[in-house]
C-alpha positions as CSV (number, residue, x, y, z in Angstrom):
1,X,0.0,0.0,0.0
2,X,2.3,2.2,0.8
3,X,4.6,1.5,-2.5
4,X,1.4,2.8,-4.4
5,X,1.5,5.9,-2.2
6,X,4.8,6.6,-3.0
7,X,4.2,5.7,-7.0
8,X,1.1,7.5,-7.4
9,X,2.6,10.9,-5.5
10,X,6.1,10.8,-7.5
11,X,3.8,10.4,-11.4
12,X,1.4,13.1,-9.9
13,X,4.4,15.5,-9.1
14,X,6.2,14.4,-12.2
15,X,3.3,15.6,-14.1
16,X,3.2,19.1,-12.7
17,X,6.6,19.6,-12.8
18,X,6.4,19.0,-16.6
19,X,3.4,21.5,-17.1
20,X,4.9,23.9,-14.5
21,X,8.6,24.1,-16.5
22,X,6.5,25.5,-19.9
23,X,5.2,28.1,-18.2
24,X,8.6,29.1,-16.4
25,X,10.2,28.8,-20.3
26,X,7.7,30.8,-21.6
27,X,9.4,34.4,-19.6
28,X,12.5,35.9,-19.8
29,X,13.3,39.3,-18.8
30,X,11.6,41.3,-21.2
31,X,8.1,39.0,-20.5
32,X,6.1,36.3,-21.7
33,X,6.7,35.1,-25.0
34,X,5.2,33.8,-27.9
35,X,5.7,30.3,-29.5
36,X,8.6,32.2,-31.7
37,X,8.8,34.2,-34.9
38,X,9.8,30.8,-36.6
39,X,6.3,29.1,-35.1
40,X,3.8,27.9,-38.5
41,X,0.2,27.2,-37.0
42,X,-1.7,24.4,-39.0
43,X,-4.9,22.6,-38.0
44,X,-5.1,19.0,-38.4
45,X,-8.5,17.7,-39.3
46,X,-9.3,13.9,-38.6
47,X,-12.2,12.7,-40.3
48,X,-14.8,9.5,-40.3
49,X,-17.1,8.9,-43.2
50,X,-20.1,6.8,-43.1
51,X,-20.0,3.1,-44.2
52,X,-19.5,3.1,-47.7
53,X,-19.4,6.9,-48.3
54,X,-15.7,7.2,-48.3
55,X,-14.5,6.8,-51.7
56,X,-17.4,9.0,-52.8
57,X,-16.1,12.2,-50.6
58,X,-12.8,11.7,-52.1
59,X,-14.4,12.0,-55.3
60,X,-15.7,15.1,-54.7
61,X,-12.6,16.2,-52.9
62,X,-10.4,15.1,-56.1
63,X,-12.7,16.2,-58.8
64,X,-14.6,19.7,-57.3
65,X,-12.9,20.7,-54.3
66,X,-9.5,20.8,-54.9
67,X,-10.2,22.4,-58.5
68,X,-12.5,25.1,-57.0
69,X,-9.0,26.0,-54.8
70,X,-6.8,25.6,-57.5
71,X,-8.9,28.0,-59.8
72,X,-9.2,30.8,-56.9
73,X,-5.2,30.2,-56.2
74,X,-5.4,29.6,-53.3
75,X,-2.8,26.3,-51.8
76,X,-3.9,23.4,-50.9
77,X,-3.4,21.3,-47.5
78,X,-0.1,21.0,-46.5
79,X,-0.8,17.3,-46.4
80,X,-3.3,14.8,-47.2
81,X,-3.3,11.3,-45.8
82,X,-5.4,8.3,-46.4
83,X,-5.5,6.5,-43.3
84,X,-5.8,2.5,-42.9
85,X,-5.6,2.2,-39.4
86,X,-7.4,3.5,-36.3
87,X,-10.5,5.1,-36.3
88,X,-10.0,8.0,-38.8
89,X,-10.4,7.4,-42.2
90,X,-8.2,10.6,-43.3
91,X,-6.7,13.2,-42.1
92,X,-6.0,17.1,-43.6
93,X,-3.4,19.5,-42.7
94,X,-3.9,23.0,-43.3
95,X,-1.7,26.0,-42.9
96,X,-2.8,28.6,-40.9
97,X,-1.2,31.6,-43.0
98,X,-2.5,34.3,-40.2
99,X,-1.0,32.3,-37.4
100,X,-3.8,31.8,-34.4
101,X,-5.7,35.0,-35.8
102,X,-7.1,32.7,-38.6
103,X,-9.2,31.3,-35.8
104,X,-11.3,34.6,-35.4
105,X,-13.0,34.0,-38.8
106,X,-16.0,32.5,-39.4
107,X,-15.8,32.7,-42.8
108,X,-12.4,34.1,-44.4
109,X,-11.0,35.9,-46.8
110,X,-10.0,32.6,-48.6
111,X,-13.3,30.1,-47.7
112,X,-15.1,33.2,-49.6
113,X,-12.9,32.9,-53.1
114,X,-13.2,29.3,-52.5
115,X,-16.6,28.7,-52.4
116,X,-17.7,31.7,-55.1
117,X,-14.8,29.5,-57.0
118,X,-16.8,26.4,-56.5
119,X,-20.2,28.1,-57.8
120,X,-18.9,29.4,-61.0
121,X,-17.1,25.6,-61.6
122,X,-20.5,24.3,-60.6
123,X,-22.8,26.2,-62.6
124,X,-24.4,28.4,-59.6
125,X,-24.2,29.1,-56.2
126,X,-27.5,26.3,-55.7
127,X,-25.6,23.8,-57.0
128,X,-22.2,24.3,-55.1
129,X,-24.3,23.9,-52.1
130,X,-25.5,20.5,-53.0
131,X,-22.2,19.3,-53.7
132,X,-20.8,21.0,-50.1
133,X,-24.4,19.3,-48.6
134,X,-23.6,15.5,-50.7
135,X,-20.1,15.9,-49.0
136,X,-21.0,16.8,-45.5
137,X,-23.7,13.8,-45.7
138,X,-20.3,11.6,-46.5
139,X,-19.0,12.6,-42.8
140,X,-19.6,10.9,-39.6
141,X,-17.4,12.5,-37.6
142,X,-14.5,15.1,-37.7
143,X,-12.0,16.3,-35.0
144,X,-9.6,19.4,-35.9
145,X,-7.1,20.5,-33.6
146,X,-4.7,23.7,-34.2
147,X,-1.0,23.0,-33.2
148,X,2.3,24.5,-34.5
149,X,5.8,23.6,-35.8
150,X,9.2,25.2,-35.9
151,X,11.3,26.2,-39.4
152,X,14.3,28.1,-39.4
153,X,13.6,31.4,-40.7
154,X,15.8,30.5,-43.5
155,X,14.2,27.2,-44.4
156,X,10.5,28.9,-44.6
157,X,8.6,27.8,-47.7
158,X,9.1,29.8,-51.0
């Protein structure tokens, strides 16, 4: 019993020592800090279709979507990837190109191009929406969580 004391107190003071040390490496003397000038936010979207649905919405993906963006020029995910494993059948990367301030949208700049892209590709703003609509009735479930990565300034993209 008291062995399991012991083990439990040193993971429990473990743990706050490694969420305690963050916040300490977050301030130097000028302040807190952000996550860096050389910090790229993204948000990772993990997504389930429905039984048999998913090679449809990768159709439409393939074959409207990704024209639609191409046509408005804007970029595409940073990373697409089929998965085979888990419960997630993909899962889409997306640069954040306003850092966190992206999140304050509802609908940007870029969503707007996008989808008045997608209306003149599919002959009207009616039927883009019953493409959008056929795709979202391809989803089960979707997750997407915001996160960051680090590039030397001087290996940023082009």
């Amino acid at each position: 019993m008291q062995l399991f004391k012991w083990g439990r107190m040193l993971v429990l003071s473990t743990a706050l020592a490694m969420f305690a040390a963050p916040a300490f490496a977050q301030d130097d003397e000028e302040g807190p800090q952000t996550q860096g000038d050389d910090a790229h936010y993204i948000t990772a979207t993990y997504v389930k279709y429905k039984p048999g649905k998913r090679e449809r919405a990768f159709e439409i993906i393939a074959e409207h979507f990704k024209p639609a963006g191409e046509k408005a020029g804007l970029p595409g995910p940073l990373g697409t990837l089929h998965l085979q494993t888990g419960e997630w059948d993909a899962l889409f990367v997306w640069k954040m190109e306003g850092g966190m301030a992206d999140l304050e949208w509802y609908r940007s700049e870029d969503d707007i191009k996008w989808y008045a892209s997608l209306a003149e590709q599919e002959g009207g703003e009616e039927a883009a929406a019953a493409l959008i609509a056929e795709y979202q009735d391809c989803v089960d479930e979707a997750e997407t969580d915001v996160g960051h990565y680090h590039a030397p300034m001087d290996e940023e993209e082009e």
